[in-house]
N, C-alpha and C positions, 0 to 999 in steps of 0.2 A: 231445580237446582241451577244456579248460572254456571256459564261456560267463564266467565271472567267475572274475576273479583280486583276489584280498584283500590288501591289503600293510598289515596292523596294525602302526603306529608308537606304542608310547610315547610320552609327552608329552617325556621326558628321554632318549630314543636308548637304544640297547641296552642299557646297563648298567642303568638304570633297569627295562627288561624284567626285566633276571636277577637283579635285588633285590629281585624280585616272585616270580618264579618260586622260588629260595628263599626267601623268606618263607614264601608258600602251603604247600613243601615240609616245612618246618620245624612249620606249623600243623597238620599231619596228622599229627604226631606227639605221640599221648597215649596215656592210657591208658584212654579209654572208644571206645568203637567208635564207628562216623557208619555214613552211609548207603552211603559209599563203600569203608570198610574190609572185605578181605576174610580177615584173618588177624590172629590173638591169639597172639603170642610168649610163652610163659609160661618164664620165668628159672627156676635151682636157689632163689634167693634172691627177696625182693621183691615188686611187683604187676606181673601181665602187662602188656606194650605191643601197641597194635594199629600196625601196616603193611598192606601190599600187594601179595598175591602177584604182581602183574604188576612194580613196580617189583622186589621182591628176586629173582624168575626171571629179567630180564632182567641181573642181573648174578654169577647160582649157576649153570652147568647145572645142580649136583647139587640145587638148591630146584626148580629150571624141572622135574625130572625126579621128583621128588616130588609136587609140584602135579598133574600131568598123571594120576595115579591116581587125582586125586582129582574130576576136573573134568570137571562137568557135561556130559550131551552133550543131542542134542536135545530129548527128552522134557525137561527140566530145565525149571521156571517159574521159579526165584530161583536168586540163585547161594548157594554155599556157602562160610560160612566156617569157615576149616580154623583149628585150636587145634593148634599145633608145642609141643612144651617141649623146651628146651634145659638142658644140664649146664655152663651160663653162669650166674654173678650178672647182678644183674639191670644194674650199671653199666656191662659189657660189651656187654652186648643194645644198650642208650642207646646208647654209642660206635657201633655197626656202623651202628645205623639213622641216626643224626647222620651219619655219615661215608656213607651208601648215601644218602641225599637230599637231605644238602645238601654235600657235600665237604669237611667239616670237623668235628673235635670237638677241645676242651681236654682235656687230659689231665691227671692232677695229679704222678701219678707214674710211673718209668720200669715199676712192676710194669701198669700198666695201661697202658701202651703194648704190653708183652709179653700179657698179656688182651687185647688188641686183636686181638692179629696171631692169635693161641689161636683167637679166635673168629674172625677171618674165614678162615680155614685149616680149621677144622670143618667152616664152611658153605659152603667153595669159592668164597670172592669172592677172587678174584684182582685187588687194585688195588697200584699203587705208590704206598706212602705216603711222602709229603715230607715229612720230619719236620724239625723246628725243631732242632737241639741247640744245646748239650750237655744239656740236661733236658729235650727234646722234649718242652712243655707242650702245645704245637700241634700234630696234624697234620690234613695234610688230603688232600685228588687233586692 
């Protein structure tokens, strides 16, 4: 049983939370590494994007299952980061990681909504996308 229990409020109630939360999400997504990044997507097309193996295994077995041959065991002092390259441009990569962190990405066209699904069907994210039609500019979770 804990000795302290924490109940952190936003200033503005939950949603205020979750506009925070994706934001931050959203700000981890570049194209230079940090200190927290532990993976560089490198596209057929383009400049690499760096992510997160912990968030993108929690939503690939088939990434979570890849990762795990790669990762550290005890002897290990830093972690490792791993360089993936995909037989994706690199507007595809954007969409998956936009749609894997923050539930949402624009789309311009119906050929990159079908690129969308391409790619997350390669990398085993199995999410149900809600798309906007008749031009599903929009989708998202």
């Amino acid at each position: 049983m804990p000795h302290i229990t924490l109940n952190l409020k936003p200033p503005n109630g939950l949603s205020s939370h979750l506009d925070l939360i994706l934001h931050q999400a959203a700000q981890s997504l570049s194209n230079q590494p940090s200190n927290d990044s532990d993976l560089i997507i490198v596209p057929r097309t383009g400049s690499p994007l760096v992510s997160h193996q912990a968030v993108l295994s929690s939503m690939s077995p088939l990434l979570a299952t890849l990762f795990k041959q790669f990762t550290c065991t005890n002897e290990c002092l830093s972690k490792q980061t791993l360089t993936v390259h995909l037989d994706l441009d690199h507007v595809t990569v954007e969409n998956i990681l936009k749609i894997v962190y923050t539930g949402k990405a624009v789309l311009d066209t119906t050929v990159e909504v079908d690129c969308l699904k391409t790619g997350l069907d390669m990398l085993g994210i199995h999410i149900n996308l809600g798309e906007e039609l008749p031009y599903a500019k929009s989708v998202s979770i």
